[in-house]
N, C-alpha and C positions, 0 to 999 in steps of 0.2 A: 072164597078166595078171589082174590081179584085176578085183571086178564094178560097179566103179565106170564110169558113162557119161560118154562123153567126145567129144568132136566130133574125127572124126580129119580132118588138114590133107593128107593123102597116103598111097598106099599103093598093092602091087601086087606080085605074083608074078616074077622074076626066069627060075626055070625049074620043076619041078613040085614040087622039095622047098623050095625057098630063095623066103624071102619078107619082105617089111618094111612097116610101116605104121609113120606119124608124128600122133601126138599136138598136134603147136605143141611149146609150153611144159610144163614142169614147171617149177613153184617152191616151196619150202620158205621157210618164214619165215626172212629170217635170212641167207640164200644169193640167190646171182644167178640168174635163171632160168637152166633145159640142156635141152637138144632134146633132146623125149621119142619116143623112136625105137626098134621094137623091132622084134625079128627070129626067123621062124622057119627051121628047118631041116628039121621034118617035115611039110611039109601043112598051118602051120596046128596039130597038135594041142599045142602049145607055143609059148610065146613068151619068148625075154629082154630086157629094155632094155639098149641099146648105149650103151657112152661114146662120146660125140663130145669130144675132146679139145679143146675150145675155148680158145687162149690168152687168157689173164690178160684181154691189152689189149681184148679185145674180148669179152668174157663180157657184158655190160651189151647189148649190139646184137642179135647173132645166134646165135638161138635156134630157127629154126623149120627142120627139116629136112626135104628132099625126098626121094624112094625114089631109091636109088644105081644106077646104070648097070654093068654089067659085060662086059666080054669074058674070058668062060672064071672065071679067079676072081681078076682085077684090078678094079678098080673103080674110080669114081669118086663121090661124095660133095657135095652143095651145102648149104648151110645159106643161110635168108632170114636177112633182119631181121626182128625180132619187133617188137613193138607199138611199144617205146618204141626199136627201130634208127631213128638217123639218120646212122650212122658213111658220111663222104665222099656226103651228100647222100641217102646210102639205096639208092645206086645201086652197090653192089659185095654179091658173095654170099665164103663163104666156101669155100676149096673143100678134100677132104680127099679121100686116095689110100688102098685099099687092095689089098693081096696078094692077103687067103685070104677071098675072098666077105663082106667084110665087119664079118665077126670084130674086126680092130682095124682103125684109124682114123689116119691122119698126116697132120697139114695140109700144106698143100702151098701156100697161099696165099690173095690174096684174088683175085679175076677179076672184072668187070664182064658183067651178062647175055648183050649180044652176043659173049662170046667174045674177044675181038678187045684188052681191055685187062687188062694183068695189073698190081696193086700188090702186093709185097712187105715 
């Protein structure tokens, strides 16, 4: 990461090498904002920014990403709404699967907080 400061929206260690902190927003003039979300594999002594494959339809809404869940090296993935999300009242996150600890990213849908409502 370079040495720009920046208020981090999330973050936190998975198991002692594997780890992720979220940024909010990234925006480039010109472009929609992307969940700036990055990930180490050593401790911390590196870091990459991850793609979050955000479809088309919803690039404009949900943007801010949470630390992913994982059992072994499946996971799971939420994205909020960002400043200017009101996609279905505001009240759906997005949710995205992965395999390999993270690495990449497949939507999988959208879910409502409680769990309990799934839109496609």
């Amino acid at each position: 990461m370079d040495d720009t400061q920046r208020l981090v929206t999330d973050g936190g260690f998975i198991n002692d090498q594997l780890g992720f902190i979220s940024f909010g927003e990234y925006r480039l003039e010109g472009h929609p904002p992307m969940s700036d979300l990055h990930q180490t594999t050593d401790v911390g002594a590196t870091w990459e920014r991850l793609e979050v494959p955000i479809p088309e339809e919803y690039r404009d809404y949900f943007t801010i990403a949470e630390i992913p869940t994982f059992h072994g090296t499946e996971g799971t993935l939420l994205v909020n709404q960002g400043p200017v999300g009101d996609y279905m009242g505001g009240k759906f996150l997005e949710e995205f699967t992965s395999k390999d600890q993270g690495k990449t990213l497949s939507f999988a849908g959208l879910v409502h907080p409680d769990g309990m409502l799934r839109a496609r």
